[in-house]
C-alpha positions in Angstrom: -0.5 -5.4 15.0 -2.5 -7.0 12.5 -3.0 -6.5 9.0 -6.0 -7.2 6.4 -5.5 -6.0 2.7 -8.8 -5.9 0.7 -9.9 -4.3 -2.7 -8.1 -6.0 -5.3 -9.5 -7.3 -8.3 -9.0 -7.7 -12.1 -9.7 -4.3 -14.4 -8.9 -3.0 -17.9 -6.0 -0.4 -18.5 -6.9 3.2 -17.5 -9.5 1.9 -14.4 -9.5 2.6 -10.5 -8.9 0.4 -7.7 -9.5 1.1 -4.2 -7.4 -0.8 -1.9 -7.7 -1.0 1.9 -6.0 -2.0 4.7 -7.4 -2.9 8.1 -4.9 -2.9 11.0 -6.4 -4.3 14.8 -5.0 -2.8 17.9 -5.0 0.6 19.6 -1.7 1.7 18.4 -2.3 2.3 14.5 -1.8 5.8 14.7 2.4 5.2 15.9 3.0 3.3 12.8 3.8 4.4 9.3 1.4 3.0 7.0 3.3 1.2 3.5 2.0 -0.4 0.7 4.5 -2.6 -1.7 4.0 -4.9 -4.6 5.5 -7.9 -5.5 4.9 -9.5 -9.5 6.0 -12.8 -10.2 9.8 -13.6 -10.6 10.6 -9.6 -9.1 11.2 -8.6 -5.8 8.9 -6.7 -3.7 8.9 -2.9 -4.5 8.1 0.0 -2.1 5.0 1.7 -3.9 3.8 4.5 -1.5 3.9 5.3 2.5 2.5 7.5 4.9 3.3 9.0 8.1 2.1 8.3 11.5 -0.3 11.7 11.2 -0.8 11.2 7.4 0.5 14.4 6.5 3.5 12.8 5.1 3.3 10.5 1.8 5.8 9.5 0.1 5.8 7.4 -3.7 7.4 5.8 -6.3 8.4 7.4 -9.1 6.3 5.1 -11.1 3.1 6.0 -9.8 3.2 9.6 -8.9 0.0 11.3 -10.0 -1.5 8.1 -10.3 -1.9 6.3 -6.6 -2.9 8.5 -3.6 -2.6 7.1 -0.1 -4.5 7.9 3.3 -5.0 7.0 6.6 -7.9 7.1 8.8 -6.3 6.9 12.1 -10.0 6.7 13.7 -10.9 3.8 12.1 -7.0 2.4 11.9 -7.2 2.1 8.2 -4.9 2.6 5.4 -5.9 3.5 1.5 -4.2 3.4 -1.5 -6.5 5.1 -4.6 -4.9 3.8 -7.6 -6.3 5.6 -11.0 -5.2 5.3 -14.3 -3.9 1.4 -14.1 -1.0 0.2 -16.2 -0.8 -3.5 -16.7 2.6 -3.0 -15.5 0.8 -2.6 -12.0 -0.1 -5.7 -12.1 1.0 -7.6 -8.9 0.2 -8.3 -5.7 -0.4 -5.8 -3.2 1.2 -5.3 0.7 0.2 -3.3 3.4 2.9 -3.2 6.0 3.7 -1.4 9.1 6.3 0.2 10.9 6.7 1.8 14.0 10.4 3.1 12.7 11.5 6.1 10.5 14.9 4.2 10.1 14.6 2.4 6.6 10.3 3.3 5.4 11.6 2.9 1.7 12.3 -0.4 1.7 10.5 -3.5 2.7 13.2 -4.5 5.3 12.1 -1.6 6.8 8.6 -3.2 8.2 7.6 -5.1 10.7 4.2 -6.1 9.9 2.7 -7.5 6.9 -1.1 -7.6 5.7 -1.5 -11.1 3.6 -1.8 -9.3 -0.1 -4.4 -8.6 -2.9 -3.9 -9.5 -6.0 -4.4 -6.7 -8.7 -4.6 -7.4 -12.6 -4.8 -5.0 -15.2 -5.4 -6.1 -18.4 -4.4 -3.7 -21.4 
């Protein structure tokens, strides 16, 4: 499967991003759905995932009450809301996929891997 992460930009402390992640193939809907981040000089952290039906989401502690992710198996797309930005969000953003319950908290976990979108928030 194939992966293309869109939506990221550069925003003030407290703003919204909408990120999205376009996956190819027929199969979307028999992968969990992730999203990590990676900032420079840190390793990549699991931020939020969601099950094969979407009924399942799953965050960081971090960003509870803060990022909401979806899936829209129709249109085999993944979303992550982000509201309330901290610049310690800053980083770049990963959609990843896995068709595996096994390990869905950590990014050795995935198979798949959208290219990234930077997101900047500036306080």
């Amino acid at each position: 499967v194939q992966l293309q992460a869109s939506g990221g930009g550069l925003v003030q402390a407290g703003e919204s991003l909408r990120l999205s992640c376009a996956a190819s193939g027929r199969t979307f809907s028999t992968y969990y759905m992730a999203w990590f981040r990676q900032a420079p000089g840190k390793e990549r952290e699991f931020v939020s995932t969601n099950s094969k039906n979407g009924q399942n989401t799953y965050y960081r502690n971090s960003v509870k009450g803060r990022f909401t992710v979806s899936r829209d198996n129709a249109k085999n797309t993944v979303y992550l809301q982000m509201n309330s930005l901290k610049p310690e969000d800053t980083a770049v953003y990963y959609c990843a996929a896995t068709a595996s319950s096994a390990d869905i908290f950590y990014y050795t976990g995935y198979d798949y891997w959208g290219q990234g979108t930077q997101v900047t928030v500036s306080s």
